[in-house]
C-alpha positions as CSV (number, residue, x, y, z in Angstrom):
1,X,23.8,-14.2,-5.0
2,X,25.5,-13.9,-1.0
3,X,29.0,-13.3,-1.1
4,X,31.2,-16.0,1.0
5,X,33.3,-14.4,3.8
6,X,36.7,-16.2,2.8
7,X,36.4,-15.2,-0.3
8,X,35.6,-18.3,-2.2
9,X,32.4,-18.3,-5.2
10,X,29.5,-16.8,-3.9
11,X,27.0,-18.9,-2.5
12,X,23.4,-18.7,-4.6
13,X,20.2,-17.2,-3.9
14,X,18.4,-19.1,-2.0
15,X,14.2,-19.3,-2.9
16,X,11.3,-20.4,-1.8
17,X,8.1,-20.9,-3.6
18,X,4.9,-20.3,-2.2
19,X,1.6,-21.4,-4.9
20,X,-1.2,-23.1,-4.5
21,X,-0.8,-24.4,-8.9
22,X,1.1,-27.2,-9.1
23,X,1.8,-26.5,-13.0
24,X,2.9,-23.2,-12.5
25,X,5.6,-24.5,-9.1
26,X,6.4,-27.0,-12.0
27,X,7.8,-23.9,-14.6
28,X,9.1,-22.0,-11.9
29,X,11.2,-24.9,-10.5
30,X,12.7,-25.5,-13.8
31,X,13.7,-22.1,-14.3
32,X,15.4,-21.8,-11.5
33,X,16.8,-25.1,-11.8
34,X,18.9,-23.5,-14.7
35,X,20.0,-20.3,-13.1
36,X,23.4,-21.5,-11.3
37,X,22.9,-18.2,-9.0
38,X,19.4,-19.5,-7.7
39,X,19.2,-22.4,-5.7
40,X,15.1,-23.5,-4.7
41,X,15.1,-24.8,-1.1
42,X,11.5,-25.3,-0.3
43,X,7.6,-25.4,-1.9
44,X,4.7,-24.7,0.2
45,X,1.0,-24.7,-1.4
46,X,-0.5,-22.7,1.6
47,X,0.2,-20.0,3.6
48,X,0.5,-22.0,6.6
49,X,3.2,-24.0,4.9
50,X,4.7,-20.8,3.2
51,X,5.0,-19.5,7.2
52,X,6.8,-22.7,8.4
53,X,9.2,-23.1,5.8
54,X,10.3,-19.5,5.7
55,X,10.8,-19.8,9.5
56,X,13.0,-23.3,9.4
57,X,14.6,-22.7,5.9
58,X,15.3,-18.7,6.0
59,X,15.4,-18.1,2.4
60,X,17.0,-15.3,0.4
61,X,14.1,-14.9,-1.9
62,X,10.1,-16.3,-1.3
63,X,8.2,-16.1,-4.4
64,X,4.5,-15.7,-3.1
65,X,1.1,-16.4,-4.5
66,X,-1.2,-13.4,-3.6
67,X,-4.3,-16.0,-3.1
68,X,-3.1,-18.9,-1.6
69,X,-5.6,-21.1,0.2
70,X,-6.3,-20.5,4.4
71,X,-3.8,-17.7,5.2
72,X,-3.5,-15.2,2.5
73,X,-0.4,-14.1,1.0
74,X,-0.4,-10.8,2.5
75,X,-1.0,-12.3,5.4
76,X,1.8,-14.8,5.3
77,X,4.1,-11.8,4.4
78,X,3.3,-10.1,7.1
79,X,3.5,-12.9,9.3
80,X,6.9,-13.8,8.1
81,X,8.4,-10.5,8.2
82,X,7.6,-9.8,11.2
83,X,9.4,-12.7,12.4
84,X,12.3,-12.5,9.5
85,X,12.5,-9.3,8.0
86,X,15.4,-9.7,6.2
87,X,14.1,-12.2,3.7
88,X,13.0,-10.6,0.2
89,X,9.4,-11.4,-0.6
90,X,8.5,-11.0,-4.4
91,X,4.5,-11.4,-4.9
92,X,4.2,-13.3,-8.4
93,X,0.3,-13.1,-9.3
94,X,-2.1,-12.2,-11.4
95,X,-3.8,-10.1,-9.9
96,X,-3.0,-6.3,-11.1
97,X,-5.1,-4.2,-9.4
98,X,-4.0,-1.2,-7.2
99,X,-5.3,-2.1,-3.8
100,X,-3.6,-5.8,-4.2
101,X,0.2,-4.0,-4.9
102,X,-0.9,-1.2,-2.1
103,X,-1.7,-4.2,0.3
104,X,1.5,-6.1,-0.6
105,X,3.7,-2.8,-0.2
106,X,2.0,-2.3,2.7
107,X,2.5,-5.7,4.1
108,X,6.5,-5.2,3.3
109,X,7.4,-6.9,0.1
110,X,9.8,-5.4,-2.0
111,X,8.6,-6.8,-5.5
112,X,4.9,-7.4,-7.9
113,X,5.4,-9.9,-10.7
114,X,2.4,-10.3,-12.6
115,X,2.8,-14.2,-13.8
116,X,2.6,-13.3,-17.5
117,X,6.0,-12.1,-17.5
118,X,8.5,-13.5,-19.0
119,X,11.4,-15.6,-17.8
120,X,14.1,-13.3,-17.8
121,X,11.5,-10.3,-16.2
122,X,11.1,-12.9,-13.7
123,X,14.8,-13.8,-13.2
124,X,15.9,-10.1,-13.2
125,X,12.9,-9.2,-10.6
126,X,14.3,-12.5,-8.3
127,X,17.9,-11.2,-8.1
128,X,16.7,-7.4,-7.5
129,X,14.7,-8.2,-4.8
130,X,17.5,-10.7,-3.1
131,X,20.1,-7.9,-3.5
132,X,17.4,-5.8,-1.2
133,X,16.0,-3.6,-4.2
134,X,12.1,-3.1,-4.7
135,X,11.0,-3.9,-8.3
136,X,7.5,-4.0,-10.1
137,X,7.1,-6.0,-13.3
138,X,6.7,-3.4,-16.3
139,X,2.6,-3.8,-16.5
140,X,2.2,-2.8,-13.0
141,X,4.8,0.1,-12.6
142,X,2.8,1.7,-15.6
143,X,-0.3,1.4,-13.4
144,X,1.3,2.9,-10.7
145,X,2.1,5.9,-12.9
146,X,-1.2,6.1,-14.1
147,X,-2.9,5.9,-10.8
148,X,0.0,8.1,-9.4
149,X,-0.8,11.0,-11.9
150,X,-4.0,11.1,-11.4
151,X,-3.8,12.6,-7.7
152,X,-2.5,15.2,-8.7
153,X,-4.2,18.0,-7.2
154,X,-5.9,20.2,-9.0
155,X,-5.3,24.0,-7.1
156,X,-8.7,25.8,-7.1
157,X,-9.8,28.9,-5.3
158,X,-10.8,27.9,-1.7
159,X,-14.6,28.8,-1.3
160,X,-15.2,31.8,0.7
161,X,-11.9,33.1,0.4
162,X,-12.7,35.9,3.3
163,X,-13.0,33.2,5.3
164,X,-10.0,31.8,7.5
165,X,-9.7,28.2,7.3
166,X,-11.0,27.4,10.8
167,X,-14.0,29.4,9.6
168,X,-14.3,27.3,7.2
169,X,-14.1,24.5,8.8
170,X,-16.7,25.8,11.7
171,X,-18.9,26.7,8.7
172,X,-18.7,23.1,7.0
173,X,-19.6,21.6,10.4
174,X,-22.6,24.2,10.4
175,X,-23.9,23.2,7.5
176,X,-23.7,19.3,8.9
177,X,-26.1,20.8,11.5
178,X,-23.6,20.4,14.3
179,X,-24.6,22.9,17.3
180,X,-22.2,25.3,18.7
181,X,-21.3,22.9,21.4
182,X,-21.2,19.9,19.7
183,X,-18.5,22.1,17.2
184,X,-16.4,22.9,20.3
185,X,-16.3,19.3,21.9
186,X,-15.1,18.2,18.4
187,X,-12.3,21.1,17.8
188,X,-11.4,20.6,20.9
189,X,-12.2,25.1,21.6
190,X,-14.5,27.0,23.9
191,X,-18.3,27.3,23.9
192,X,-17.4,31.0,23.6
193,X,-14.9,30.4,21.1
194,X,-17.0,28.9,18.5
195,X,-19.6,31.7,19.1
196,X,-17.6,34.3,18.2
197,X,-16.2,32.0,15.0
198,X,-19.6,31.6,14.2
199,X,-20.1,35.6,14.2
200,X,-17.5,36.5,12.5
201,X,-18.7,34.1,9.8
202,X,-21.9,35.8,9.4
203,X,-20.6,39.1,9.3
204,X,-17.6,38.2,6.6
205,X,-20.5,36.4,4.5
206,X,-22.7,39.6,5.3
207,X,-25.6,37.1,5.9
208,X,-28.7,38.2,8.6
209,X,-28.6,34.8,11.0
210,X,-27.0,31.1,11.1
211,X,-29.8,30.1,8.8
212,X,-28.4,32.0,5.8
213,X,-24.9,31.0,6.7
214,X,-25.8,27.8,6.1
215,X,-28.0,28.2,3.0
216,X,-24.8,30.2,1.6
217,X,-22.4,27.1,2.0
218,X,-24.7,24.4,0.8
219,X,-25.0,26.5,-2.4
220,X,-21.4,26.3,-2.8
221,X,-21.1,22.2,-1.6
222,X,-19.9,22.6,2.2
223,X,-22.1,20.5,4.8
């Protein structure tokens, strides 16, 4: 809902659908048909049409399909904020996996309704994203969690602790079979410099030669 300037009733939220189902346009245009804040402006099936109509129309709100046929609807989002970045795109899909929200996020839009959900999720996650809020249906913000929690790092003793970590890092790229030079053009150091890495690494891993240096950290993983 967009406040008017003189102060009269604010003016609806305006919204435009973007789905390649015709049956599912047909539920969504009904309930918004009977939300007096909501006002629909424009269908598109494609993401071609979604592009134009978000360009001519300017929308509060588009509701976009994440599979719509030709251009995608990440790519239409991206497309369409690029040009128009203050319209509200809320992807309403069924698709819940991780990489589809990540793309979406990534592609700018502030919402992920799953098209299960029901019609006041829907209508709560329309006016959230039109008053410039980012909102995920419940299903998919308890995925995020999940997925969230599971990076956390675990903290483990670093392998070879004597080592500094740019002898670590030498010695990883050892155990590759990267030559000294090779090593240096990569870090960016000195032919010389590497050497005397490499030296000091066999001496802190009290090893006779390279060889053993690098037997040492594939025993442990490195390489």
């Amino acid at each position: 809902m967009t406040f008017r300037a003189d102060g009269g009733p604010p003016e609806p939220l305006t919204v435009l659908m973007a789905d390649d189902h015709l049956l599912f346009r047909d539920g969504l245009r009904a309930l918004l048909s009977a939300a007096p804040d909501l006002e629909l402006v424009g269908e598109a099936s494609t993401g071609e049409e979604a592009i134009t109509l978000a360009a001519s129309l300017q929308p509060d709100v588009i509701l976009m399909d994440l599979k719509l046929p030709g251009i995608t609807g990440i790519e239409a989002t991206r497309e369409i904020l690029r040009e128009s970045p203050h319209i509200g795109v809320l992807m309403v899909t069924m698709f819940d996996e991780e990489s589809a929200v990540f793309a979406a996020m990534r592609a700018g839009a502030r919402g992920y309704l799953l098209k299960g959900a029901t019609h006041a999720e829907t209508l709560r996650a329309i006016r959230a994203v039109g008053a410039g809020e980012a909102i995920f249906s419940p299903a998919i913000a308890r995925r995020l969690m999940e997925f969230f929690a599971q990076l956390r790092p675990v903290t483990s003793p670093p392998v070879f602790p004597e080592l500094s970590e740019r002898e670590r890092e030498i010695l990883d790229l050892i155990a590759q079979g990267h030559k000294n030079h090779e090593i240096a053009n990569r870090l960016v150091l000195s032919p010389h410099t590497v050497r005397n890495y490499v030296s000091n690494i066999i001496s802190k891993l009290q090893v006779a030669d390279r060889a053993h240096a690098i037997l040492r950290a594939r025993e442990v993983g490195m390489g």
